[in-house]
C-alpha positions as CSV (number, residue, x, y, z in Angstrom):
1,X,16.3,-29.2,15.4
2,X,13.8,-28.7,12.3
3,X,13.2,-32.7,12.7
4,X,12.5,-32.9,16.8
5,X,9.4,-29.3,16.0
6,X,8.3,-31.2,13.2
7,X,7.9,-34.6,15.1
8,X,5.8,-32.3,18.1
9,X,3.5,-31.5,15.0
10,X,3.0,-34.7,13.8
11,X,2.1,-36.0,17.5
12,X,-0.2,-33.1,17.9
13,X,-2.3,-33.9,14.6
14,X,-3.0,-37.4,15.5
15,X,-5.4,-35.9,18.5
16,X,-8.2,-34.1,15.5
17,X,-8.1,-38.3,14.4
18,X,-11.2,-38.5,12.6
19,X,-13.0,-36.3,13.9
20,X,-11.5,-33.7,11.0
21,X,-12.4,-35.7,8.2
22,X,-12.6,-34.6,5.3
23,X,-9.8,-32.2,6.4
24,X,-6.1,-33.4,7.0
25,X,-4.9,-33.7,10.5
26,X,-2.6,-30.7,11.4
27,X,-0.6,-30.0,13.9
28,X,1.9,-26.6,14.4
29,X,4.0,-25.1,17.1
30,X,5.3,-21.6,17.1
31,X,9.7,-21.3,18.1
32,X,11.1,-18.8,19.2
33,X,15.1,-19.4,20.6
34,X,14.2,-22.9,20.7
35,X,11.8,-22.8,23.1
36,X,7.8,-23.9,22.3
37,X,5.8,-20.6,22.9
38,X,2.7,-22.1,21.2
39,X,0.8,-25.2,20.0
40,X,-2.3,-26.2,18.1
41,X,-3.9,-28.5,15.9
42,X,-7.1,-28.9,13.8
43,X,-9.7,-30.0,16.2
44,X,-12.9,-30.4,14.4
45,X,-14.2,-30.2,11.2
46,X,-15.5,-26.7,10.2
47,X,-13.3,-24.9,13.1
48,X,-9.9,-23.5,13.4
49,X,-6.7,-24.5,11.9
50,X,-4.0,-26.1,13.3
51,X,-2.1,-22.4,12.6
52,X,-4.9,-20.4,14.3
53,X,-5.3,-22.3,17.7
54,X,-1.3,-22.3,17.5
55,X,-1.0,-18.5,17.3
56,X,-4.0,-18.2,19.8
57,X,-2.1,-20.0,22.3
58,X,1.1,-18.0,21.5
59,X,-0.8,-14.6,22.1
60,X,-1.8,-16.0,25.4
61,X,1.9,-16.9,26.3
62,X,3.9,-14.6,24.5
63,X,2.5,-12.0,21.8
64,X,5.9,-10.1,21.8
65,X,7.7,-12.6,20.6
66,X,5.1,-14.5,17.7
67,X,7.1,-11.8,15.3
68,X,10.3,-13.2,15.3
69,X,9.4,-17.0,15.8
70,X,9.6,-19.8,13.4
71,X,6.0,-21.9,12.4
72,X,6.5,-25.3,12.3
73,X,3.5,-26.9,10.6
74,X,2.9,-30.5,9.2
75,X,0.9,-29.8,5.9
76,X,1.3,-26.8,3.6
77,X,-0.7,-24.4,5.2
78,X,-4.2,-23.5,3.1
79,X,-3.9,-20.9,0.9
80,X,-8.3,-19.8,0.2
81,X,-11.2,-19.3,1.6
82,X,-13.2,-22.3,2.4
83,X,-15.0,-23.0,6.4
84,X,-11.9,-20.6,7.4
85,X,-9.8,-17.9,5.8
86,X,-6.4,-18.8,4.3
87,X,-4.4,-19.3,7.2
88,X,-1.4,-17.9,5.0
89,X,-3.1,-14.4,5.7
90,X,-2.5,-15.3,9.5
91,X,0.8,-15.9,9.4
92,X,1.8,-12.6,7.1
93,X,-0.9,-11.2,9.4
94,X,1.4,-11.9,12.5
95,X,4.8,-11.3,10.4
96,X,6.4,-14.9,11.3
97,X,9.2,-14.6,9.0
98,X,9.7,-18.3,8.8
99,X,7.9,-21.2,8.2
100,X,8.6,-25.1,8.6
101,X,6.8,-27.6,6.9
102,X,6.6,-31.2,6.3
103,X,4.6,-31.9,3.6
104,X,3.0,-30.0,0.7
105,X,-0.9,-30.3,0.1
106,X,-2.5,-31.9,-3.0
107,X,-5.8,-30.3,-2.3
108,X,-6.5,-28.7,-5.5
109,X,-7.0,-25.7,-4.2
110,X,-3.6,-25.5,-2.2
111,X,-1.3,-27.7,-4.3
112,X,1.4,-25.4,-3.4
113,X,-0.2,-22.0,-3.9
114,X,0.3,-22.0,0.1
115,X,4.4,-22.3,-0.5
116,X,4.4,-19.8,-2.8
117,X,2.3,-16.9,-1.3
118,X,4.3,-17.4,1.5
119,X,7.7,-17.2,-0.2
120,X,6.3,-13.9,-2.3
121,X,5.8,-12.3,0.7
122,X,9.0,-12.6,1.6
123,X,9.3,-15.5,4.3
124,X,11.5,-18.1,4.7
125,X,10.2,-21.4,4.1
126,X,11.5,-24.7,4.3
127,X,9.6,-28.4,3.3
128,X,9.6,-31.4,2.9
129,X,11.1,-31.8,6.4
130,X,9.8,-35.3,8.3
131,X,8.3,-35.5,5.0
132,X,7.6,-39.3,5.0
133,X,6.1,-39.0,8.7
134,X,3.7,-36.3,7.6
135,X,2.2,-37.8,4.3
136,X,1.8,-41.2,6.4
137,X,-0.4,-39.0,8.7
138,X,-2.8,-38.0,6.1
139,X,-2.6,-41.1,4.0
140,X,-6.1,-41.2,3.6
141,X,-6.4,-37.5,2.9
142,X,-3.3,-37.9,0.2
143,X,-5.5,-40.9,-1.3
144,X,-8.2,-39.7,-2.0
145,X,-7.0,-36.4,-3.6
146,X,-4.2,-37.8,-5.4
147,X,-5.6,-41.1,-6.9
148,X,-9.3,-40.7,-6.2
149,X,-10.6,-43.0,-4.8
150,X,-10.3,-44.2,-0.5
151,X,-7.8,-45.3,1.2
152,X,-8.7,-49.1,2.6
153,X,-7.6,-51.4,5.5
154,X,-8.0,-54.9,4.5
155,X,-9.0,-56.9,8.0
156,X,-9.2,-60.3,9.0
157,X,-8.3,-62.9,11.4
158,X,-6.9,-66.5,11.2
159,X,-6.3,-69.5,13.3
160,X,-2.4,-70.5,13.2
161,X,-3.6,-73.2,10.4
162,X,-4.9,-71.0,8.7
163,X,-9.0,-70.7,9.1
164,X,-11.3,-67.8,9.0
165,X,-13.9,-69.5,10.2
166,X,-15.7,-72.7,10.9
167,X,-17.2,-75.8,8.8
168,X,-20.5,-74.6,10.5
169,X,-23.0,-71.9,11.5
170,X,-21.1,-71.5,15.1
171,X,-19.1,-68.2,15.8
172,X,-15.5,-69.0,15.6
173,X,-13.3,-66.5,18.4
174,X,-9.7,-65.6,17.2
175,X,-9.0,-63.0,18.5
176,X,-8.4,-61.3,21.8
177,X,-9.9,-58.1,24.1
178,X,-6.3,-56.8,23.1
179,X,-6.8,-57.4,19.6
180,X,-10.4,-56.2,20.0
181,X,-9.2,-52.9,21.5
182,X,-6.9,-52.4,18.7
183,X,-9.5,-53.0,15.7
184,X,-11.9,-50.5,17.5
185,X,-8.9,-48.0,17.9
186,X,-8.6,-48.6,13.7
187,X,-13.0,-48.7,13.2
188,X,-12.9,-44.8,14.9
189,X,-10.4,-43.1,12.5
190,X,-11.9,-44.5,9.5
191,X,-15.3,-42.7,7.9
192,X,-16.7,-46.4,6.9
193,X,-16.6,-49.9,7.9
194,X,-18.1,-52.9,5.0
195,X,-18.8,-56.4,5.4
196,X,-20.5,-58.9,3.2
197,X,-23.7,-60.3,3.5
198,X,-22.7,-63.6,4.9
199,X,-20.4,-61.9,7.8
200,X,-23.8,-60.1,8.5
201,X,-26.1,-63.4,8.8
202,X,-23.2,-65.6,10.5
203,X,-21.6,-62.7,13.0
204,X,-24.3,-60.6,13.7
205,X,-21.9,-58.1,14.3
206,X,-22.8,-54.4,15.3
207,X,-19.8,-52.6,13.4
208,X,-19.4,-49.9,16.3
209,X,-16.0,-48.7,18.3
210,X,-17.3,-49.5,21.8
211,X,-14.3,-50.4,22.9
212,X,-12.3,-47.1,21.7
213,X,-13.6,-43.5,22.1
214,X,-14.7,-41.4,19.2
215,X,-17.0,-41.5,15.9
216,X,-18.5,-44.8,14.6
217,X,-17.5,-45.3,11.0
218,X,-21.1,-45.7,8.7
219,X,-21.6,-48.9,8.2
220,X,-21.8,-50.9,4.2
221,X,-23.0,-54.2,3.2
222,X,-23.2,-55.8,0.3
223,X,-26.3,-57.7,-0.3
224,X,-26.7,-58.2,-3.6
225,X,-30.0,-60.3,-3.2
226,X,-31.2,-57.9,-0.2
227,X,-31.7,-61.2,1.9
228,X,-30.7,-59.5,5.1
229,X,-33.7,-59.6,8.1
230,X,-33.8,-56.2,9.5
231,X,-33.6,-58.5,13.2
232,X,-30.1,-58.4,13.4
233,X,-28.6,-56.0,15.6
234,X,-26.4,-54.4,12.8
235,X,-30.1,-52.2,12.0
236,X,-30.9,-51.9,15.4
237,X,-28.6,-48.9,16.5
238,X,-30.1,-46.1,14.5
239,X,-27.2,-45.1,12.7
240,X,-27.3,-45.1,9.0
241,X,-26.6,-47.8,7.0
242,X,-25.2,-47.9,3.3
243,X,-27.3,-51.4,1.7
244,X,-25.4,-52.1,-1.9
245,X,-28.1,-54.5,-3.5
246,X,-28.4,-55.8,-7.1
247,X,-32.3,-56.3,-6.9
248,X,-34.1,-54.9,-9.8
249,X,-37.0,-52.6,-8.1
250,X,-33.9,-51.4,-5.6
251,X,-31.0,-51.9,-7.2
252,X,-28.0,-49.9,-6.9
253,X,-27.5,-48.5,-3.0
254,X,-30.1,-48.1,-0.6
255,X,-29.9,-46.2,2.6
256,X,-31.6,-47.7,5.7
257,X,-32.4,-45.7,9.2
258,X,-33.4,-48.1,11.2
């Protein structure tokens, strides 16, 4: 039972995709008898929990029963003060005496301060349940706190034979509008998208998600001998660009708005 709540939390995080970031997606659903009585996740960066739009929609459905529910929640619910309040407050606030979640968080400033004001206050709490599922979610959340540095998708495409590309200057087509529709899905829940200065020259590509909704990743090239004209359509969108360069008067990263 603990497993099929969880799962509805994990499928409600996946909608604040990247548009949370630098926040984990978060999803949680309030229980009471078995029966869903509220649902929420993080939606955008800088606004409500997951917890808080879960309870919200739970006072609109059923207040009298938020006391003696069970919060299922994906992460480790925060335990300070940061864009929000501590949305362990909330839930002692509304006296849910149990809590559900699937992962702990390895934000510094949670790190499992969240488990443990919760279980001092005298609430049952169970993790680690769907645990797998949930740290998959925020692998890129998880990477960067734990081992510092971002988490990166290596993409390419190849012929059956094995080629990138062709012996020439020509474009060489692999893939597919399906294909095309999936690697735009990927470029929107990502913060960044880099390419090399050659992919630049010989694609002219414009790094956007056109084909998916949601935010644009920034774009990053590496041009180490800045030889990029500013005519290709990559500088022609007005987003900001991230220009890695080893030229002495500008070495180091420059940032183009174009």
């Amino acid at each position: 039972m603990h497993e099929y709540f969880l799962g509805r939390c994990i499928e409600l995080a996946k909608k604040g995709g990247a548009e949370v970031a630098p926040n984990p997606m978060v999803g949680a659903a309030l229980v009471h008898d078995g029966e869903i009585i509220g649902e929420g996740y993080h939606q955008k960066f800088g606004e409500a929990h997951a917890e808080v739009n879960c309870i919200n929609d739970a006072l609109d459905k059923a207040p009298g029963k938020i006391s003696s529910s069970t919060m299922y929640v994906s992460l480790e619910p925060c335990s300070h003060f940061g864009k929000t309040p501590p949305c362990t407050h909330l839930i002692r606030q509304y006296k849910i005496p149990n809590v559900v979640i699937g992962c702990s968080d390895s934000f510094e400033k949670v790190n499992g301060s969240g488990i443990e004001q919760l279980r001092k206050a005298g609430l049952n709490v169970i993790t680690d349940v769907l645990k797998e599922e949930a740290v998959e979610l925020n692998k890129r959340f998880f990477s960067f706190y734990q081992k510092r540095r971002p988490y990166i998708t290596l993409k390419w495409a190849q012929t059956g034979d094995g080629f990138m590309a062709s012996d020439n200057d020509e474009r060489l087509l692999i893939s597919n509008e399906i294909t095309n529709r999936l690697v735009h899905k990927w470029r929107s829940e990502e913060a960044a998208i880099m390419i090399g200065a050659n992919t630049a020259l010989k694609d002219d590509p414009l790094l956007d998600n056109r084909y998916w909704m949601g935010r644009a990743p920034i774009k990053i090239i590496l041009d180490p001998h800045l030889r990029l004209p500013l005519t290709l359509r990559v500088f022609k969108d007005g987003r900001m660009i991230i220009v890695n360069t080893q030229v002495e008067s500008r070495k180091g990263i420059c940032i183009i708005c174009w």
